[in-house]
C-alpha positions in Angstrom: 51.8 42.3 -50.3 48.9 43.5 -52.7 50.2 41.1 -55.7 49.9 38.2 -52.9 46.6 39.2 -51.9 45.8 39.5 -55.8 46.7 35.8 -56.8 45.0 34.7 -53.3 41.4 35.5 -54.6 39.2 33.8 -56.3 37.1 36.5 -57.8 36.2 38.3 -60.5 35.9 41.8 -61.8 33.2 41.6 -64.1 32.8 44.5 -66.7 29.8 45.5 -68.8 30.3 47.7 -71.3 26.9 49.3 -72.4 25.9 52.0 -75.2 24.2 53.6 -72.3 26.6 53.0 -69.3 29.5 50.8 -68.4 29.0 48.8 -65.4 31.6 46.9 -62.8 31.6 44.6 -59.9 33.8 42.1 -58.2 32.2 38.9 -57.8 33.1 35.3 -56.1 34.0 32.9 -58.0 30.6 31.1 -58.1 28.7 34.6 -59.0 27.6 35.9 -55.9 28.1 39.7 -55.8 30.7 40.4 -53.3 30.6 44.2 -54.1 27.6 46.9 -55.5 28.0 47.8 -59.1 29.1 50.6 -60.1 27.6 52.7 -63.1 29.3 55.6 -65.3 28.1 57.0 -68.2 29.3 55.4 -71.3 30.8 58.8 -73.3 29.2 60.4 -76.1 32.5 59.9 -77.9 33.2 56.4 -77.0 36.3 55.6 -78.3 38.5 52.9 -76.7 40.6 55.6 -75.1 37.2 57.0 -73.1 36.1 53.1 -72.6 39.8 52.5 -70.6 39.2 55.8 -68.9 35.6 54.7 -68.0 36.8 51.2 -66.7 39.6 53.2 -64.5 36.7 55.4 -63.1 35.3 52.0 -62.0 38.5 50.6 -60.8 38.6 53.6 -57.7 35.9 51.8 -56.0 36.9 48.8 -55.6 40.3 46.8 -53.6 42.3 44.7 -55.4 40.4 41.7 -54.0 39.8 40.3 -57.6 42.3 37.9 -59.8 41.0 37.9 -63.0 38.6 39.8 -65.4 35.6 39.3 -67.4 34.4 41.9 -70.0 31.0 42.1 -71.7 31.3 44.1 -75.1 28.2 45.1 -77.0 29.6 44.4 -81.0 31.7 41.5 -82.5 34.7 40.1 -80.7 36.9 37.4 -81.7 39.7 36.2 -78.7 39.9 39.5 -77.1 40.1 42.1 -80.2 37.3 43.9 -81.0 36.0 43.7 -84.8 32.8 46.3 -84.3 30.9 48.6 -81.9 27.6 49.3 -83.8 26.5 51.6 -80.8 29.8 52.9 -79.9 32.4 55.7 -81.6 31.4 55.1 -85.0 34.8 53.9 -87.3 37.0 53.6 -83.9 36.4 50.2 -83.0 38.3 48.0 -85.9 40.9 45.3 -84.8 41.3 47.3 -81.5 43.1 44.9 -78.6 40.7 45.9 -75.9 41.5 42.6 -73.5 44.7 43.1 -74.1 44.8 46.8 -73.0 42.8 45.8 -69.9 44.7 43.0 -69.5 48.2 45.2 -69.4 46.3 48.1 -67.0 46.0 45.5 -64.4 48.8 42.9 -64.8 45.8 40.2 -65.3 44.2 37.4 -67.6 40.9 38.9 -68.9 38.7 37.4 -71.2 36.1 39.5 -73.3 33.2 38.1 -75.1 29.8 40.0 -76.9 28.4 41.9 -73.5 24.5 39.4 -74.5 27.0 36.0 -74.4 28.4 36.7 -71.5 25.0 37.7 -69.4 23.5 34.7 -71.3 25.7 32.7 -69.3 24.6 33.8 -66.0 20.9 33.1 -67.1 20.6 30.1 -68.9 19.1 26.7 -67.4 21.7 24.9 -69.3 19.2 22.4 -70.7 18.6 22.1 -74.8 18.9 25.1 -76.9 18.8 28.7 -75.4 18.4 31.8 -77.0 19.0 35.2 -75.0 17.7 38.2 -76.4 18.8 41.7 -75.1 16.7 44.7 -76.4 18.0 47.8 -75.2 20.4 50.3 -77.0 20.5 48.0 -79.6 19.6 44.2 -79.9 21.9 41.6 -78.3 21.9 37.6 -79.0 23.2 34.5 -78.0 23.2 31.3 -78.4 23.3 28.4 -76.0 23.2 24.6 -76.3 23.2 22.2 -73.4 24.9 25.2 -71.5 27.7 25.7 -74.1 28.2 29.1 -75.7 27.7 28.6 -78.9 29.8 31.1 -81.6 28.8 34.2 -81.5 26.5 35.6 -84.4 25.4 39.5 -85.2 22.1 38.6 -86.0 21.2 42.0 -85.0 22.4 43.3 -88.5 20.7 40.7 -90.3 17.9 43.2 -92.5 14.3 42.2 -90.9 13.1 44.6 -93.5 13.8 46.4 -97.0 15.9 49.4 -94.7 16.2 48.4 -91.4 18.0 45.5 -89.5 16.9 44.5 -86.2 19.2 46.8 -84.3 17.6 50.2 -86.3 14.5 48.2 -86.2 13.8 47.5 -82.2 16.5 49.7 -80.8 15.8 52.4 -78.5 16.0 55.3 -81.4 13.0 53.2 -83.0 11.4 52.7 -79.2 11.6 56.9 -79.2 10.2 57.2 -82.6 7.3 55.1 -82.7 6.1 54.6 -79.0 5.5 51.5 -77.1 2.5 50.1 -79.3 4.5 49.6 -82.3 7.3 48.7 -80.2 5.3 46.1 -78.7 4.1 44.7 -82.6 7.7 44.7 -83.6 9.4 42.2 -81.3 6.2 39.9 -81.7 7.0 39.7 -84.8 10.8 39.1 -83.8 9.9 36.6 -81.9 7.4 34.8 -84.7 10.3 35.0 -86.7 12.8 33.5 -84.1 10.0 30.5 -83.4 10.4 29.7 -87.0 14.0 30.1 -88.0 15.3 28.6 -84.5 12.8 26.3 -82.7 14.7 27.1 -79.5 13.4 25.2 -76.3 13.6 28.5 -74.3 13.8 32.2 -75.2 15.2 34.7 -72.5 13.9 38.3 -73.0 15.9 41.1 -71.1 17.6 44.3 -71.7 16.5 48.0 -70.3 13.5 48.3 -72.9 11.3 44.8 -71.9 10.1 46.7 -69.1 7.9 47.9 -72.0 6.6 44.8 -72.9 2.8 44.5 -72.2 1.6 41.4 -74.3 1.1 37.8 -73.6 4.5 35.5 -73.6 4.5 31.9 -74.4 5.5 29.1 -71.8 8.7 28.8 -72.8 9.5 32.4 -73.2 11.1 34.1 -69.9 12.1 37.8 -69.3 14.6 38.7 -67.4 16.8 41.4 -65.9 20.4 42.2 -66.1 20.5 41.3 -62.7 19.8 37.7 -63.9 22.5 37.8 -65.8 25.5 39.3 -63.2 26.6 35.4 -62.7 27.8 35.3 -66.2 30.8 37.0 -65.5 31.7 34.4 -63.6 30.8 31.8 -65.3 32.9 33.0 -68.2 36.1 31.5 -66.5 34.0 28.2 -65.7 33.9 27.3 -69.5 36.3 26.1 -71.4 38.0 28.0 -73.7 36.3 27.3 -77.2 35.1 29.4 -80.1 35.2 33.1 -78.7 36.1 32.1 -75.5 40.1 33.0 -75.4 42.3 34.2 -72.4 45.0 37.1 -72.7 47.2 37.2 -70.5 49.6 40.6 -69.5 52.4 41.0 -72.1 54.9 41.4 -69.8 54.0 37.9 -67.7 54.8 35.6 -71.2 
């Protein structure tokens, strides 16, 4: 009865692993919430073992209403397997099958995609070239053209000066360290930089730390929340699988 009621529903468990928190709810399959999230702490020592744990925590408040799954990972991932977790168990994180696992936990297709791809997808008008920008832990990206995910890029390594890259360099550590002033003078001069190396059409701002935000934004420069972004999880299974975009299915269904 409950694998008939599982391959019956549309939706979607959408997952959001965070370096603060990792976040779950079952949504339809056109992105309206059909439960609350729910929020545990993301572990100290996050290690893919205390990530499963975290995502079976989530799993106890919620029915089996769901028939496929869609993770958000904050690092580098390449059809399902994770190649880094910058803000995550430092040296745990290489070549590890994390859709897979999930994938096996639940007898289900997930797919799994950088955590800022996936919410760009949920916030993106889907007209010219997008950028989404998550400054929080660390600093997400993603890139969007006519509504297509474009492959995913780290830019948040890429050195923005002699020491720092622009994870170190906007991150909440660097928030702590030099207050919201400074803050505020770094990611305008982020975004200068972004005007001039990308000419995007429209730049999304979210993330925990633009609350902080306190200067002027251009017309075609939008914040938004992660709220905005809860569609994306649901999107992911609207878009063809391309680039990162890659399906695995339970090991024991092939």
């Amino acid at each position: 009865m409950q694998v008939q009621k599982i391959k019956q529903s549309a939706n979607v468990l959408s997952i959001d692993i965070g370096g603060t928190s990792v976040k779950g709810c079952i949504l339809s399959k056109d992105g309206d919430m059909v439960t609350d999230f729910i929020k545990v702490p993301t572990p100290k020592k996050s290690t893919p073992e205390a990530i499963i744990n975290c995502i079976k925590e989530i799993l106890k408040s919620f029915n089996d209403n769901f028939s496929k799954v869609s993770i958000g990972f904050p690092g580098y991932v390449k059809k399902g397997i994770v190649e880094t977790a910058p803000n995550l168990a430092k040296n745990s994180w290489l070549n590890v099958n994390l859709a897979q696992q999930v994938s096996d936990l639940l007898n289900l297709p997930v797919r799994l995609i950088n955590d800022a791809d996936q919410q760009a997808l949920g916030i993106v008008s889907g007209k010219g070239f997008e950028i989404v920008l998550t400054v929080g832990t660390g600093f997400g990206t993603a890139l969007v053209y006519d509504g297509e995910l474009l492959p995913h890029l780290e830019l948040a390594h890429l050195p923005v000066t002699k020491r720092k890259d622009y994870d170190s360099y906007i991150g909440t550590e660097a928030l702590g360290e030099i207050g919201i002033k400074k803050w505020n003078e770094r990611l305008q001069r982020i975004i200068q930089i972004y005007k001039t190396v990308f000419n995007y059409d429209t730049l999304y701002i979210g993330g925990g730390n633009s609350k902080h935000i306190d200067f002027e934004l251009d017309h075609n420069i939008r914040l938004v929340t992660n709220r905005d972004g809860i569609k994306g999880g649901a999107k992911l299974w609207q878009v063809a699988e391309k680039y990162h975009v890659y399906t695995i299915h339970p090991q024991n269904n092939k």
